[in-house]
C-alpha positions as a printed Julia matrix, in Angstrom:
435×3 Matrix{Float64}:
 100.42  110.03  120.59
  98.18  107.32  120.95
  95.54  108.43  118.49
  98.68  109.1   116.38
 100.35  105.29  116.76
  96.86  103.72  116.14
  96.36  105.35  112.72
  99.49  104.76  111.53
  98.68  101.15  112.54
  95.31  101.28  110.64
  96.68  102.82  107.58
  99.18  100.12  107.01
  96.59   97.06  107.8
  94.67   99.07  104.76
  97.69   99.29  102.44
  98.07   95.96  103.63
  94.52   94.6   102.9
  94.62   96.1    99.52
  97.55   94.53   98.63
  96.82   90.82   99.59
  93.48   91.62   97.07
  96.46   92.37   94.31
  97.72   89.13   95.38
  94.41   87.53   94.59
  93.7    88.78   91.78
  97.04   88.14   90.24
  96.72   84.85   90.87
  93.67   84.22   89.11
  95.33   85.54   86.66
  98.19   83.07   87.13
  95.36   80.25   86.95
  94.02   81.23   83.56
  97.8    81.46   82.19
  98.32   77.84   83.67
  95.56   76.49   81.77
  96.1    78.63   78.65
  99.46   77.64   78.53
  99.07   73.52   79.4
  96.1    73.8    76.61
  98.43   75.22   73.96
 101.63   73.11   74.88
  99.1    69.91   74.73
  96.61   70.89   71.96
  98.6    72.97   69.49
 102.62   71.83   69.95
 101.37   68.63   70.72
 103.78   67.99   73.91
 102.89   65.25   75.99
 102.53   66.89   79.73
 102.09   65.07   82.83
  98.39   66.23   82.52
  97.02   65.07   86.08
  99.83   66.11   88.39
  99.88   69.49   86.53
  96.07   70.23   86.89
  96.21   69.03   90.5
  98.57   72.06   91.03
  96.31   74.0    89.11
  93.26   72.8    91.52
  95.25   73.28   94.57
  96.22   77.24   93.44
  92.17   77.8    92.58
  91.25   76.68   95.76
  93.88   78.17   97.92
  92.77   81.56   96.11
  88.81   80.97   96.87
  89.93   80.83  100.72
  91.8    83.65  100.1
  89.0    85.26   98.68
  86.79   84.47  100.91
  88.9    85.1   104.1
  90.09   88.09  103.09
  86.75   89.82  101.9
  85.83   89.62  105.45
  88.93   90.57  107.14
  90.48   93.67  106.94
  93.61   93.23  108.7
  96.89   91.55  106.7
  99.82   91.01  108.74
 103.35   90.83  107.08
 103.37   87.27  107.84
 100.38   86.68  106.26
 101.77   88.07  103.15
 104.98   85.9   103.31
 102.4    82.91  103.46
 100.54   84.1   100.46
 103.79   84.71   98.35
 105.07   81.53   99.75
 102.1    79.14   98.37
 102.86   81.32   94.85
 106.35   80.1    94.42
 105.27   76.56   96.06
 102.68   76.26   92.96
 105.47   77.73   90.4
 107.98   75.53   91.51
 105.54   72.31   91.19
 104.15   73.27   87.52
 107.85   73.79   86.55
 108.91   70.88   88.01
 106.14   68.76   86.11
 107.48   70.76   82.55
 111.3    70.83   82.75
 112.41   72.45   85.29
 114.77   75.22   84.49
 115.01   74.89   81.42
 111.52   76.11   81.27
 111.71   79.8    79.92
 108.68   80.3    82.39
 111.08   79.73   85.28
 111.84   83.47   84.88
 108.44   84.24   86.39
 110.26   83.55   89.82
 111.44   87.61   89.42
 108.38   88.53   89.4
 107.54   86.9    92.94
 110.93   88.38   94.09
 110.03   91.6    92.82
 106.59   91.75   94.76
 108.01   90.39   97.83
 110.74   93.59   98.02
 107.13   95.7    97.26
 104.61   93.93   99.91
 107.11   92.48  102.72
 109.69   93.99  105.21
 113.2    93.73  104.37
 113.86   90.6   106.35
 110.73   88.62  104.78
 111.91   89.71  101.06
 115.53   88.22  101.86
 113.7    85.09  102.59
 111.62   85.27   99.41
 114.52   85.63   96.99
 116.5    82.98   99.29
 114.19   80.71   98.69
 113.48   81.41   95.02
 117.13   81.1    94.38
 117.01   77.31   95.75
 114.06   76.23   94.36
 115.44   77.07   90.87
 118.77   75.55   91.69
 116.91   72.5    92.87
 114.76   72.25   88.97
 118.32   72.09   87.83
 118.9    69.33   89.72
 115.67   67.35   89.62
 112.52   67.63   86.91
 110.5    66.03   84.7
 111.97   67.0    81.56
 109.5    67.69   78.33
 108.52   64.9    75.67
 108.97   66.93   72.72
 106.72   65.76   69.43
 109.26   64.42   67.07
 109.65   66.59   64.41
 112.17   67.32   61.48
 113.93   70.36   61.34
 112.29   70.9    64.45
 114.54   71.37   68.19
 114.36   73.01   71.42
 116.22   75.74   70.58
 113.34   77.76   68.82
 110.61   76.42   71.42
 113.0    77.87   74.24
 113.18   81.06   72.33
 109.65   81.89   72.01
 108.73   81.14   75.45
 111.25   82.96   76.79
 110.08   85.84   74.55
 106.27   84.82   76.1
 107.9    84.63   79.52
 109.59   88.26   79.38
 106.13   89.87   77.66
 104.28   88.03   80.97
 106.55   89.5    83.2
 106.68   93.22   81.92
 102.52   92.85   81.57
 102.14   92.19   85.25
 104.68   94.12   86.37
 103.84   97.23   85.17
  99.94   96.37   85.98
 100.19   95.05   89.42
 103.49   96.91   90.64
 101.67  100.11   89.52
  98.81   99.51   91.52
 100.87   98.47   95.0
 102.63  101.93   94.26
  99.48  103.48   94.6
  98.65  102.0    97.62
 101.72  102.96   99.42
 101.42  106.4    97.78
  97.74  106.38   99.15
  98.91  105.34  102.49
 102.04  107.7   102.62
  99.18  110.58  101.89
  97.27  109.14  104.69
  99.28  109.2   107.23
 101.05  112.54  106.19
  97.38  113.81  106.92
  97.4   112.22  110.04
 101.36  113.59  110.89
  99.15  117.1   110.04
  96.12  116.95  112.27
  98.7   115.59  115.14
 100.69  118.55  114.79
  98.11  120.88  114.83
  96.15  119.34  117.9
  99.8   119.81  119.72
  99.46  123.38  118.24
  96.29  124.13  120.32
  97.07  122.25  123.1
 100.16  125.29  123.79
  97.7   127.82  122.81
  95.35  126.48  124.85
  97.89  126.23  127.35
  99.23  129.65  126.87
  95.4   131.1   127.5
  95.06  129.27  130.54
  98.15  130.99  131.56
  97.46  134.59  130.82
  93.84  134.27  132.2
  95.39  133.08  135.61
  97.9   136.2   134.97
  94.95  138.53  133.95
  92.34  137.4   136.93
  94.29  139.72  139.26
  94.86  143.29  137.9
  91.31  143.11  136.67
  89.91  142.85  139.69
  92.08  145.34  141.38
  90.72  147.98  138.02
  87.41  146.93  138.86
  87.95  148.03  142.73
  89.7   151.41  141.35
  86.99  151.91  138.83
  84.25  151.49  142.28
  85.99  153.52  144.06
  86.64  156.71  141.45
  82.61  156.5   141.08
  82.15  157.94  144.27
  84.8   160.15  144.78
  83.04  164.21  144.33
  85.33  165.11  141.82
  83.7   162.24  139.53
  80.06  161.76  140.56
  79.33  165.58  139.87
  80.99  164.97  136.31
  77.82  163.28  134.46
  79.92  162.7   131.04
  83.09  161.17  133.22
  80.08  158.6   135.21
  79.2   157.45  131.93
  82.82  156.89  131.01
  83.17  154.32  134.14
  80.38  152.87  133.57
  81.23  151.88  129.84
  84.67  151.02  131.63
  83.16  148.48  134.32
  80.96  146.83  131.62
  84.34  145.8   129.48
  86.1   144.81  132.53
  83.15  142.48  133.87
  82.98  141.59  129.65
  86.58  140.62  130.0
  86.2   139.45  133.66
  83.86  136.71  131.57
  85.97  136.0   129.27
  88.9   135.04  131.81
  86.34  132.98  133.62
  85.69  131.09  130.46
  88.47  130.04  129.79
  89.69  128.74  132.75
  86.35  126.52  133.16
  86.32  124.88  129.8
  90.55  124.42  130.62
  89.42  123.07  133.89
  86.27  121.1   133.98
  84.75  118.26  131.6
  82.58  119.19  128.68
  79.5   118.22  130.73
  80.72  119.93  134.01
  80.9   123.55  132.08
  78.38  123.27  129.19
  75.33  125.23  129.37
  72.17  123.7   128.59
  69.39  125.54  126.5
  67.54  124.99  123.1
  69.07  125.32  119.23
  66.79  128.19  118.73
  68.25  130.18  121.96
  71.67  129.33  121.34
  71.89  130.54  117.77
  69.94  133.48  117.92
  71.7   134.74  121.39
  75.17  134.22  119.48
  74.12  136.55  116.64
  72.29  139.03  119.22
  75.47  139.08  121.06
  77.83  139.51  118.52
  75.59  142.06  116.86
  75.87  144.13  120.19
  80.0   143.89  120.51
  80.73  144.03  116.72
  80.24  147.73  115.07
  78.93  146.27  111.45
  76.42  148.56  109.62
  74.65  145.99  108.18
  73.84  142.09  109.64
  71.86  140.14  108.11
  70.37  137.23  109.98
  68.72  134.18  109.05
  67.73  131.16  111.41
  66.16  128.75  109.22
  65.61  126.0   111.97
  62.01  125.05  111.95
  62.21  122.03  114.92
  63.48  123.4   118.08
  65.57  120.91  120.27
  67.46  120.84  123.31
  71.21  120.79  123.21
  74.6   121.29  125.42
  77.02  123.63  124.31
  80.38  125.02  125.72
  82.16  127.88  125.41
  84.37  126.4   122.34
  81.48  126.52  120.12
  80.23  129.71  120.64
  83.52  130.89  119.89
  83.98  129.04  116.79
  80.96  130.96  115.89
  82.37  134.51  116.96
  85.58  133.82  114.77
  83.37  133.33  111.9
  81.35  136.32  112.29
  84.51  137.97  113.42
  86.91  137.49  109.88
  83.76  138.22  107.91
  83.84  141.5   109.64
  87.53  142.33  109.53
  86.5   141.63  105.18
  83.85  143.39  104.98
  82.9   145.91  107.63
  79.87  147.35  105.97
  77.58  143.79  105.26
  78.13  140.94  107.03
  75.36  137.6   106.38
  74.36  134.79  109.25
  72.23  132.02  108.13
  71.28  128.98  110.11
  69.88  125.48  109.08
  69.19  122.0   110.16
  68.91  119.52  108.03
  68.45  115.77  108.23
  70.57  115.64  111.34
  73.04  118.51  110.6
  73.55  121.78  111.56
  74.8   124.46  109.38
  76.16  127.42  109.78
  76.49  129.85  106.63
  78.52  132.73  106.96
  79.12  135.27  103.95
  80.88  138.81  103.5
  81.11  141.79  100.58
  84.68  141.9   101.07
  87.93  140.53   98.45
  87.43  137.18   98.99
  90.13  134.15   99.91
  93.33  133.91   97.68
  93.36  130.6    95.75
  96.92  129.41   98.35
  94.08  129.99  101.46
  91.3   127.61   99.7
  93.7   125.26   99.16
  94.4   125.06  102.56
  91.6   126.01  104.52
  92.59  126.21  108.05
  96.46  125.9   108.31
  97.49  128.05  110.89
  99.13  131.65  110.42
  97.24  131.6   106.87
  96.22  135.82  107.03
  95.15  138.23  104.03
  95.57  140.82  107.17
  99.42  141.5   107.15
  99.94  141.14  110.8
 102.1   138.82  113.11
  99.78  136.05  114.58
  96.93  136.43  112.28
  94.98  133.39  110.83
  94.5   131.53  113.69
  90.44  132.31  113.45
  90.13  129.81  110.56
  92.24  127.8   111.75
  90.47  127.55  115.47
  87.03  126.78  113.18
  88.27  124.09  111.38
  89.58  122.05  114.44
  86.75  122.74  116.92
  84.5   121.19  114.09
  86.47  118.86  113.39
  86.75  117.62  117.27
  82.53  117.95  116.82
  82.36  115.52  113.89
  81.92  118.35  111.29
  83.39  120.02  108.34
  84.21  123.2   106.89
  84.13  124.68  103.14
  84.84  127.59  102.32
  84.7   129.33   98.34
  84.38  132.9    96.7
  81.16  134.0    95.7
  80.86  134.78   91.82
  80.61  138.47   91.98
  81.75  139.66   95.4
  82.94  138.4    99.02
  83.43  135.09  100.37
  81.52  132.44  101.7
  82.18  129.52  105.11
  80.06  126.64  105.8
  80.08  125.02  108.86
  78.23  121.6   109.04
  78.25  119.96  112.49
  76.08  116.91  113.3
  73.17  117.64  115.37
  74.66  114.29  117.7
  77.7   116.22  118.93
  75.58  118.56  120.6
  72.03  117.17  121.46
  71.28  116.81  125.13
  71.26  113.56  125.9
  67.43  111.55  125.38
  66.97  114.01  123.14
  65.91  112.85  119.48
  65.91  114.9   116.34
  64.08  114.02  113.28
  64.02  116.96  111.17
């Protein structure tokens, strides 16, 4: 839960971050229009503007936004407050240049929607009552109190018109950067939304493991019991005349004891790696040992007429592994099987610091719904109750390891999972790997 709350905390001081850069950038954009429009209005209608209290605004905004800048580069985290602030100094700058240019009946006083608008985007619901609160005075107040415009005398010439086609500029401004900036902030939350939906995901599935792993601990404390009293039996039956005169029944117990000590192991297993820290029941050994006594050992449990084994690992190294791993490893080898009974291919590799495993099979290959969603649990092509968990177990034990896992059809025939793990996660420690 507390992995959960702090990436839902991360992903919004991203969403967040991103959008104070919209800011920015919008208001450079706002700084250009300032001194676009003041050059026009001056040069080209020739209205007399109170030219040094309006580009003392305009300094002010440039410089606010190069702190911005500048702050914000290096800090990722925005706060909602610190939004509010930003929007704040926006309207403060607005409500000055209007103020300078004739107050409401500017047509550029409209632009205050747009600040309203991006405050309902960017800020929680109380901060966006404040924005359009205080939007709503501070164009009541330009009613109230302005410099109004000194108009260039003119025949045939009034306000009306002038009104007109800045209004007209106004409402082209405001669609422009709405549909620019607004779309981008969508994104964002979209992006974020996706984010933590993936995080919602991998939370769910961890809690997923946690009762099967849970669930195994149980039946292996359940199981512990009447194995041992079958092993006893089993001991007992091979002495008994009637059994060690019978060569073919001797055999039979013997094949017998070897699965129950196999599953004997397998209990024991589990109930260490539920029970003790990773470096309390890992085994240490070399890369080149561990690999190639995984594919001997499944080779020896697994029926398959054909394995083909490759360990491409030319640097040897020592490393730690648990149980968990070697499983991983087995499920693999295990649904490549179940595919393709006949062929079944094992390649290993390091390289630059990563460990791969490559597993292939002859059989149908993964419907396109499966490599969509590589690793969602109770995803089976076998048709029975409980199936799919293999994948499903591979993905999130190399995930937990740092890794990843692909997975594709190969062009002609059969299927193909690679497993990349870091060589880091399982290294012992002092140990160094530069291959």
């Amino acid at each position: 839960m507390e992995n959960l709350l702090a990436a839902e905390a991360k992903i919004g001081h991203d969403a967040g971050h991103r959008n104070m850069l919209h800011l920015i950038q919008l208001r450079w954009l706002a700084a250009l229009g300032q001194i676009a429009t003041i050059a026009f209005a001056k040069l080209v209608m020739g209205i007399d503007l109170p030219m040094l209290q309006m580009l003392t605004v305009l300094a002010f905004l440039v410089a606010f936004n190069i702190g911005s800048h500048l702050l914000w580069h290096e800090q990722p985290i925005v706060t909602n407050q610190e939004l509010s602030f930003a929007l704040l100094v926006d309207i403060a700058v607005l409500t000055a240049q209007l103020y300078f240019s004739g107050g409401a009946t500017n047509p550029f006083a409209f632009l205050y929607l747009l600040q309203v608008v991006l405050g309902v985007i960017l800020l929680e619901t109380g901060s966006a009552w404040a924005i359009m609160i205080i939007t709503s005075l501070c164009m009541v107040g330009l009613t109230l109190f302005s410099e109004p415009l000194q108009l260039p005398p003119r025949s045939g010439h009034s306000f009306s018109p002038l009104y007109t086609q800045g209004l007209l500029l106004c409402f082209i401004l405001n669609a422009t950067l709405l549909v620019v900036f607004i779309a981008r902030i969508i994104r964002n939350v979209r992006k974020g939304d996706a984010e933590l939906a993936k995080v919602n995901q991998r939370a769910a599935e961890e809690e997923h493991i946690v009762r099967m792993g849970l669930l195994a601990t149980g039946a292996a404390h359940e199981l512990g019991t009447p194995l041992a009293t079958l092993s006893v039996i089993l001991n007992d039956w091979q002495h008994l005349p009637e059994f060690a005169e019978n060569r073919e029944l001797q055999e039979e117990l013997t094949d017998m004891q070897t699965e129950i000590k196999r599953c004997k192991k397998i209990v024991s297993g589990i109930l260490l790696a539920a029970g003790e820290a990773r470096g309390e029941s890992s085994a240490r050994t070399t890369l080149l040992t561990f690999v190639n006594d995984v594919a001997r050992e499944w080779q020896t449990i697994k029926p398959v007429a054909h394995f083909e084994y490759s360990n491409e690992i030319s640097e040897d190294c020592e490393v730690v592994f648990d149980s968990t791993l070697k499983q991983m490893m087995f499920n693999l080898l295990d649904n490549a099987f179940e595919a393709s009974p006949k062929w079944v291919g094992l390649r290993v590799a390091a390289r630059e610091g990563t460990l791969i495993f490559t597993v292939t099979d002859q059989g149908p290959g993964f419907p396109a719904y499966m490599l969509r969603q590589l690793g969602k649990p109770y995803q089976s092509t076998k048709g029975r109750a409980g199936g799919g968990l293999g994948l499903f177990l591979v993905v999130n034990v190399a995930r937990t390891l740092g890794g990843a896992v692909q997975a594709e059809n190969l062009p002609d025939k059969g299927a193909k999972i690679e497993v990349t793990l870091p060589l880091s996660s399982i290294l012992f420690e002092g140990e160094t790997h530069s291959e």
